[in-house]
NUVO-274032 format. One record per residue (C-alpha): x, y, z; residue in one letter. Coordinates in pm, whole numbers, plus 50000, padded with zeros to 5 digits. Layout:
XYZA
...
END
This chain:
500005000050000X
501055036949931X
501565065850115X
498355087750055X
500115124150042X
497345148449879X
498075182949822X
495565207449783X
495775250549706X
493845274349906X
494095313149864X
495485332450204X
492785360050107X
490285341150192X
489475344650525X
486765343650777X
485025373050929X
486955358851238X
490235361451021X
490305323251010X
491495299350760X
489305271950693X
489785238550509X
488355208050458X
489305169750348X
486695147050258X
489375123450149X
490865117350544X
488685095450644X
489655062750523X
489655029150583X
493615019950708X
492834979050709X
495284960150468X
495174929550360X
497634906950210X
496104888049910X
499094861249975X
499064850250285X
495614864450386X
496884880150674X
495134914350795X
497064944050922X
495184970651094X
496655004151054X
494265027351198X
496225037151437X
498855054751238X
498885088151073X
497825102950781X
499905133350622X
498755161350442X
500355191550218X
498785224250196X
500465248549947X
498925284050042X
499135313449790X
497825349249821X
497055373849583X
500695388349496X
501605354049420X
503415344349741X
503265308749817X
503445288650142X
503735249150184X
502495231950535X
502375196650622X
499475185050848X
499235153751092X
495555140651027X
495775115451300X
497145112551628X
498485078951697X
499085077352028X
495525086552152X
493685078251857X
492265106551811X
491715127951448X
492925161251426X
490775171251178X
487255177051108X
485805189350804X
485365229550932X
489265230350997X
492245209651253X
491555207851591X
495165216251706X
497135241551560X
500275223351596X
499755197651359X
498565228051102X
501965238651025X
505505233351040X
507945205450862X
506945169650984X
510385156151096X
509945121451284X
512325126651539X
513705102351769X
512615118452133X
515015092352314X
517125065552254X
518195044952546X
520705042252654X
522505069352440X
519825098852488X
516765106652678X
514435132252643X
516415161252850X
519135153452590X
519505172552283X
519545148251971X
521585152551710X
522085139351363X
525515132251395X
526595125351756X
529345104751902X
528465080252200X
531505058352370X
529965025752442X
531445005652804X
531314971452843X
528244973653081X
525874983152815X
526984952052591X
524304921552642X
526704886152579X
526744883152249X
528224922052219X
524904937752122X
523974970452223X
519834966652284X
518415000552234X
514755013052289X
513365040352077X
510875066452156X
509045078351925X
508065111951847X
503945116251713X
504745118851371X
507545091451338X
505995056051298X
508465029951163X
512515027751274X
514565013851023X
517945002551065X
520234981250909X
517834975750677X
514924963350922X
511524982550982X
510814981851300X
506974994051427X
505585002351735X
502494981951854X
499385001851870X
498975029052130X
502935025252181X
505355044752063X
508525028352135X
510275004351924X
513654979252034X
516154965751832X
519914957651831X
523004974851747X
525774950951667X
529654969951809X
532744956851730X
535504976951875X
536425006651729X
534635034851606X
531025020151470X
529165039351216X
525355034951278X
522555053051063X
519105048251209X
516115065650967X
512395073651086X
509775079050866X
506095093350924X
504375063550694X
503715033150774X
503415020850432X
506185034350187X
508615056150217X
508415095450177X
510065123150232X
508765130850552X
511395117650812X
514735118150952X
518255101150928X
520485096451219X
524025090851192X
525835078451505X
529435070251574X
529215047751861X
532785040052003X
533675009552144X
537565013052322X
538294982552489X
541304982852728X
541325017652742X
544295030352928X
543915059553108X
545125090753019X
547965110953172X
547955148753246X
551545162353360X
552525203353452X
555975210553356X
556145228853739X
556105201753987X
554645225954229X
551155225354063X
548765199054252X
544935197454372X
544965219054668X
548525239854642X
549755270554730X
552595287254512X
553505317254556X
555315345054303X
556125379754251X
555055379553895X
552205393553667X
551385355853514X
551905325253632X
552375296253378X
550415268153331X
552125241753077X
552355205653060X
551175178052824X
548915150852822X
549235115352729X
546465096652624X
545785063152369X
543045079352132X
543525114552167X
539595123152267X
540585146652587X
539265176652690X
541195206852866X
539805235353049X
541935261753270X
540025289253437X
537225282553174X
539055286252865X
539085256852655X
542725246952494X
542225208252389X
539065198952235X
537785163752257X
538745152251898X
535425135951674X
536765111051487X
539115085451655X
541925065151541X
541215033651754X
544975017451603X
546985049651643X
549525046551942X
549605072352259X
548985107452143X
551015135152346X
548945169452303X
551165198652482X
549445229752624X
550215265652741X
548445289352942X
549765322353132X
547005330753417X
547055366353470X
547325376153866X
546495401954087X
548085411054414X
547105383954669X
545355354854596X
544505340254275X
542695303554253X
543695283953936X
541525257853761X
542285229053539X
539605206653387X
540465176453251X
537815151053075X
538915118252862X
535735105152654X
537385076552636X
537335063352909X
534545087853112X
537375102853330X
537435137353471X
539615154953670X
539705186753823X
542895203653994X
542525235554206X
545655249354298X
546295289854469X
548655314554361X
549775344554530X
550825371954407X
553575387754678X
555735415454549X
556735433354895X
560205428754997X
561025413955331X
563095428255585X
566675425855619X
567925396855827X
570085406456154X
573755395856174X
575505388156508X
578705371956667X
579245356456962X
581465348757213X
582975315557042X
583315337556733X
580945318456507X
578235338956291X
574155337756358X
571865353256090X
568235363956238X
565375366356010X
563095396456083X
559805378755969X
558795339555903X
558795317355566X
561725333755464X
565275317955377X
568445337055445X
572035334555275X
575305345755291X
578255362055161X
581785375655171X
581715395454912X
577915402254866X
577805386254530X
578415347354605X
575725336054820X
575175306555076X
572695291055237X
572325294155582X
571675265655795X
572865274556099X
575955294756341X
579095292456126X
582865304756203X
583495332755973X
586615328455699X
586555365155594X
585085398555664X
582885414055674X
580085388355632X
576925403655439X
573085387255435X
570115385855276X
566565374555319X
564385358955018X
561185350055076X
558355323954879X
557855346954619X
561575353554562X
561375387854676X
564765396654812X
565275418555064X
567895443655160X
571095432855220X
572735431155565X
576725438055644X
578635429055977X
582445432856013X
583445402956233X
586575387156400X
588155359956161X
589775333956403X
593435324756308X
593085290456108X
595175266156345X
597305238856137X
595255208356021X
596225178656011X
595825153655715X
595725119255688X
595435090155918X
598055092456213X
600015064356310X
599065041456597X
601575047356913X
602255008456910X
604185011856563X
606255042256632X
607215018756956X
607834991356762X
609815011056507X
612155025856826X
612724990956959X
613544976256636X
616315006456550X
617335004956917X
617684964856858X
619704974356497X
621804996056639X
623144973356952X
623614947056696X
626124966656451X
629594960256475X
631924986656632X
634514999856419X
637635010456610X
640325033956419X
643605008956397X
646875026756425X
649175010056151X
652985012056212X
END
């Protein structure tokens, strides 16, 4: 049986005293029971729609085309009586035959899409790898086909299941609607899917080049920007990267599923202010449905701190005194080669200057003490012999010595 698509022209001059547009179509009411002369086997298809087109004119020649719902399948109900349609809704507009939800990829709240990419886990894979999905059907879609099979709605119903076959990889899946029950038109809608199926997905990487950055740290500077660069490892490539709202990766489309770990580098400078500045990196992998978040602080500190205090004490040795806290002090003898400072130390030179530099590497002014330099006393190197071998030694030259012969002077006459 046919699609019954009847078109019929009506002039937008002619209007009610109410300014309303009335038509009528005899032809609607039908009888929608088929029969195959085969088999003998009756169909009833009352319950789905009929479509009309209207193509409107008015007098300047302007023309308008509308298609009309004539039936409402889902309450069974006609939209149409001869004076004009019940419900305005159906009265104009393009019939589509959208898809309202397809579990488990979309649901109503979702926004479909013609061409949308879905990553498909092994939880939503029945035993023999099918993906079982269940349409919903919007009023003026009636059959599903895919992969070549119509699949209808029962009566009253409109939700139809069927299965997607995956194989891993990237799976490219076209599912059509149409608003006939009978033959196809052009009143409908074709999705195209890419349903991903990643197996032994290993998870993604994300590294900072400064080792300082973590969830939850504090680093502080004394610079307008502070740096955010690093890379990120992943096997497909389908990452996301947010800092501070700013998007630098986007999560690629299409997928090499054979292509080996892909290393995407990134650079951001956050601007600062003076004080505290919060710093946030979004990461998302499709792949795998991974997100991670890091928060990290940085502070902005470009005041100097004070000048440490230097001081000598009775045993000569050196003690540098910081004049505030997280600070770290060094050094010098000649106020250009700096030390750290760990603790009281005997002075080699003078005078002895210092400084103070603290977590934002501001420096501070520098400090200079003229001190007492101790006279270096002589030291000694090398292991010293045990007092048992220079004894030994004596004894055995004492021993050599007692031993030698005595030569006496012989006078010869």
């Amino acid at each position: 049986m046919e699609a019954e698509i009847h078109t019929q022209e009506i002039s937008l001059d002619s209007f009610d005293e109410n300014g309303q547009l009335r038509m009528s179509f005899p032809f609607a009411y039908k009888d929608a029971v088929y029969v195959d002369d085969e088999t003998g086997d009756i169909y009833d298809y009352s319950a789905w729609c009929q479509i009309v087109r209207v193509r409107a004119y008015d007098a300047a020649g302007h023309v308008t085309t509308c298609n009309a719902l004539l039936y409402d399948t889902v309450y069974g109900q006609k939209m149409y009586e001869e004076s004009g349609f019940k419900d305005a809704r159906y009265s104009d507009g393009t019939i589509r035959g959208d898809i309202l939800a397809l579990d488990p990829l979309w649901d109503e709240k979702t926004a479909t899409m013609l061409g949308a990419s879905f990553f498909i886990t092994d939880d939503m894979l029945d035993e023999n790898g099918n993906l079982h999905v269940r349409a919903t059907l919007a009023r003026d879609a009636n059959p599903v086909i895919y992969n070549g099979v119509r699949y209808l709605p029962q009566e009253g119903s409109r939700q139809v299941e069927f299965d997607i076959a995956i194989r891993q990889g990237v799976n490219l899946t076209y599912v059509k609607t149409l608003s006939s029950a009978f033959a196809e038109n052009d009143f409908g809608t074709v999705y195209k899917l890419y349903l991903y199926y990643l197996p032994d997905t290993e998870p993604s990487s994300l590294r900072f080049d400064d080792e300082r950055i973590a969830d939850g740290a504090v680093i502080y500077t004394n610079e307008d920007a502070f740096t955010v660069s690093g890379d990120i490892t992943s096997l497909y490539g389908n990452v996301g990267l947010k800092i501070n709202g700013n998007q630098l990766l986007y999560p690629s489309g299409d997928l090499n599923v054979l292509a080996e770990p892909i290393t995407q580098v990134f650079f951001y400078g956050a601007q600062l202010q003076e004080g505290e500045n919060v710093v946030t990196v979004e990461f998302t992998d499709e792949a795998t449905g991974a997100a991670t978040t890091v928060a990290f602080t940085v502070v902005k500190d470009t005041a100097a701190p004070e000048a440490p205090v230097i001081a000598q004490g009775g045993d000569g040795k050196v003690t540098l005194t910081a004049a505030e806290e997280d600070v770290t002090l060094y050094y010098s003898y000649d106020g250009t080669e700096w030390v750290l400072y760990t603790g009281p130390f005997a002075p080699t030179a003078t005078p002895v200057y210092a400084k103070a530099v603290d977590r934002a590497g501001n420096e501070s002014a520098v400090s200079r003490l003229a001190v007492q330099v101790t006279a270096s006393q002589p030291v000694q190197t090398g292991d010293a012999a045990p007092v048992a071998v220079y004894t030994a030694l004596l004894l055995t030259a004492a021993a050599a010595l007692a031993a030698a012969p005595v030569l006496r002077r012989r006078r010869v006459k």
